[in-house]
C-alpha positions as CSV (number, residue, x, y, z in Angstrom):
1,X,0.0,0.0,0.0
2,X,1.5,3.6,-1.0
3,X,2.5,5.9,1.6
4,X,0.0,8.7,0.4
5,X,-2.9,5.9,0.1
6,X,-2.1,4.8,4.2
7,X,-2.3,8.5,5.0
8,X,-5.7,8.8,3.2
9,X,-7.4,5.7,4.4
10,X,-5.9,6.8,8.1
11,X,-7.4,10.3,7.8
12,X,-11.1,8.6,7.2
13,X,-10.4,6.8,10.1
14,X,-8.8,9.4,12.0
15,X,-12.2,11.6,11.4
16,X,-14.5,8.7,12.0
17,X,-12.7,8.3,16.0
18,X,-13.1,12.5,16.3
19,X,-16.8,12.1,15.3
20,X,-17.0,9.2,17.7
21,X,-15.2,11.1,20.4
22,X,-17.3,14.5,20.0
23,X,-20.7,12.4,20.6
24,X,-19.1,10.7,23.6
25,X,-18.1,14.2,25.0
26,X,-22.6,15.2,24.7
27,X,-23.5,12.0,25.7
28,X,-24.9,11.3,29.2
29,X,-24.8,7.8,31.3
30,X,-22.1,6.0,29.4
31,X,-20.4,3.0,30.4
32,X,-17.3,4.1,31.4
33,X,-15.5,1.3,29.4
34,X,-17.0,2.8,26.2
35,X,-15.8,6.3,27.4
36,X,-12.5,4.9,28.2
37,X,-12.1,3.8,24.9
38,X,-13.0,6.2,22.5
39,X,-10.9,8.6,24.5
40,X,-8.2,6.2,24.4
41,X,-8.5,6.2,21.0
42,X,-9.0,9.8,20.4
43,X,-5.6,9.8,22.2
44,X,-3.6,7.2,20.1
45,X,-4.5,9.3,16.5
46,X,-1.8,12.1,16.9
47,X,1.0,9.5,17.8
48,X,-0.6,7.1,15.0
49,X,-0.4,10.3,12.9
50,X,3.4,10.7,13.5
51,X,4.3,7.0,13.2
52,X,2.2,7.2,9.4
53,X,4.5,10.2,8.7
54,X,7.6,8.3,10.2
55,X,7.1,6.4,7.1
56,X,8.3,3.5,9.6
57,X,6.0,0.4,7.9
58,X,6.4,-2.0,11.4
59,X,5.6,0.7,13.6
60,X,2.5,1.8,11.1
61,X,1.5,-1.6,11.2
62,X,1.3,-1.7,15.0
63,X,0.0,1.2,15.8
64,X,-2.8,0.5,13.6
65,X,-3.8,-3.2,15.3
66,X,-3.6,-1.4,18.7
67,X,-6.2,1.3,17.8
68,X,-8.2,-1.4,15.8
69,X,-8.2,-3.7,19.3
70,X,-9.4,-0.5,21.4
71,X,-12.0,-0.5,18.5
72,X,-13.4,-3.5,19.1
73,X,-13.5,-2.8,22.7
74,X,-15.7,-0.2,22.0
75,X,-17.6,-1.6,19.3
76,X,-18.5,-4.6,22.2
77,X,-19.0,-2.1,24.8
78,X,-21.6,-0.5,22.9
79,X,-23.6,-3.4,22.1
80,X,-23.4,-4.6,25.5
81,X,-25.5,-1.1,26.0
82,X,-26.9,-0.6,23.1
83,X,-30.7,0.0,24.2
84,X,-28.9,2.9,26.2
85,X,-27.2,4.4,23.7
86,X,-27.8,6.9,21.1
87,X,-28.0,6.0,17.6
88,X,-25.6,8.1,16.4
89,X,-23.0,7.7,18.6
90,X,-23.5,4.0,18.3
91,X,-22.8,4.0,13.9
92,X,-19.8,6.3,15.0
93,X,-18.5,4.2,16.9
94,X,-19.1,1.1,14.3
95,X,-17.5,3.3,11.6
96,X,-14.7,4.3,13.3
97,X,-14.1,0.3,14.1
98,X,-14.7,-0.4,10.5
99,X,-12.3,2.3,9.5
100,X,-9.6,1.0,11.7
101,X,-10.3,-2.7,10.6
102,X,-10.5,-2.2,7.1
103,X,-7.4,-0.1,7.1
104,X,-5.6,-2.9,9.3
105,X,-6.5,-5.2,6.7
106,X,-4.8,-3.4,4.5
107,X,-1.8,-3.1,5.3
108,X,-1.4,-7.3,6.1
């Protein structure tokens, strides 16, 4: 995968965790796990950002499967609580997992 194609498919994802992260921040009476995560995640971008520029494929690579794994934490934290949720902070949440899967994918 081309270094300007990682950076694209990253940004989409990148966006999809801020989106994710901005409904979290309005939302009331979230499971903290799901809270944890997202910020966690929100967290991880800007040194996920640097290792993408770093050009550094190994550390790209694993910085990628750790976000994607706080993804699916948060993808099964929200269906745990889904009838509590809100909709759309629940398909942010799902995109931002597919994102980070599909871009994990990817680059295996």
């Amino acid at each position: 995968m081309e270094q300007s194609e990682i950076q694209q498919r990253f940004t989409q994802a990148e966006n999809a965790i801020h989106h994710a992260a901005e409904f979290c921040s309005k939302a009331d009476d979230l499971p903290m796990d799901l809270k944890d995560c997202i910020q966690q995640m929100d967290q991880k971008t800007s040194q996920a950002r640097q290792m993408i520029q770093s050009q550094d494929e190994d550390q790209i690579r694993q910085c990628v499967e750790d976000l994607e794994q706080l993804g699916d934490r948060a993808k099964d934290a929200c269906e745990q609580a889904s009838n509590r949720l809100d909709e759309d902070l629940k398909n942010a949440v799902m995109q931002a997992h597919r994102e980070l899967s599909d871009l994990k994918h990817q680059l295996h």
